[in-house]
BASERO-504162 format. One record per residue (C-alpha): residue in three letters; x, y, z. Coordinates in steps of 0.001 Angstrom, whole numbers, plus 500000, padded with zeros to 6 digits. Layout:
<atoms>
ALAXYZ;...
</atoms>
This chain:
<atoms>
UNK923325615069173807;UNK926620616006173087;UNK927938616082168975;UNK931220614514170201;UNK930718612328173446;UNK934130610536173393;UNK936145613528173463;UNK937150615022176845;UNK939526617567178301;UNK941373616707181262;UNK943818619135182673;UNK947484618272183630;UNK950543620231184527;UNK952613617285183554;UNK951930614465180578;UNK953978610872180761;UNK953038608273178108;UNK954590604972179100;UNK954131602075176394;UNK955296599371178334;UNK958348597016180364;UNK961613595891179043;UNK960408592098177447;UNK961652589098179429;UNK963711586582177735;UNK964068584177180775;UNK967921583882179481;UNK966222581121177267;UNK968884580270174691;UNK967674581455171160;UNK965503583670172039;UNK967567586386171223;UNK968834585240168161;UNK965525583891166577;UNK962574586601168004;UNK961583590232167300;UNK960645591560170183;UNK958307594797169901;UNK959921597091171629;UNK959497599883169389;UNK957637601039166493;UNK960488599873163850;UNK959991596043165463;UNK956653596618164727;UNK957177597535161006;UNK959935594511160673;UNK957095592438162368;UNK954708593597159876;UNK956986593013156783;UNK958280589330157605;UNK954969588139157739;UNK954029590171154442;UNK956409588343152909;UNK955599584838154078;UNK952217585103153219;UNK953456586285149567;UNK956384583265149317;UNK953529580951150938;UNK951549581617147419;UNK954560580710145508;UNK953758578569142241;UNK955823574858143395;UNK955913575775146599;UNK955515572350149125;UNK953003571666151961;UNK955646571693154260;UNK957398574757153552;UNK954328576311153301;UNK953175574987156804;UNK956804576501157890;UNK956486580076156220;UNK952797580164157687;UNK953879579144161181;UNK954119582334164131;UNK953990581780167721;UNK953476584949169490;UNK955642585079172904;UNK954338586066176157;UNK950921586839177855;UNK951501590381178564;UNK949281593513177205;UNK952142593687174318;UNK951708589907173399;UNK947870589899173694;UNK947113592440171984;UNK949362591799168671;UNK947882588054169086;UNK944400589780168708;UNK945483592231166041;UNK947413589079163783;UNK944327586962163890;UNK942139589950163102;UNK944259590853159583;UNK944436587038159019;UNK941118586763159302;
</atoms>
């Protein structure tokens, strides 16, 4: 049995990594206003910090149901691999 059996070799003259599509918006009004969409990895780490900081002011000493309910709301955007997968990932760190 081998010491490392997930690691492979597989030869190639030439290597293309492609992450994904240009996102959709539908030309729904707002969306580009009022989403981040993850189209790199500096959407990702805006992503990431917005909701850092919601679930810090959500904590907040006064703070009321309802803006709570509003800092802690997210609706993720699309069924693609891109959506899915941070959908997956959110409720996994939430969890």
């Amino acid at each position: 049995m081998p010491s490392e059996p997930y690691r492979f070799k597989v030869p190639y003259d030439k290597l293309v990594i492609v992450a994904g599509a240009e996102p959709l918006t539908f030309n729904i009004n707002g969306v580009e206003e009022h989403v981040v969409l993850l189209r790199d990895v500096s959407h990702a780490q805006e992503t990431r910090k917005k909701l850092l900081l919601n679930l810090m002011l959500s904590e907040s000493p006064g703070i009321s149901e309802e803006e709570k309910q509003r800092l802690l709301h997210c609706v993720v955007i699309g069924g693609g691999p891109t959506g899915v997968e941070f959908s997956g990932e959110l409720s996994e760190t939430l969890s």
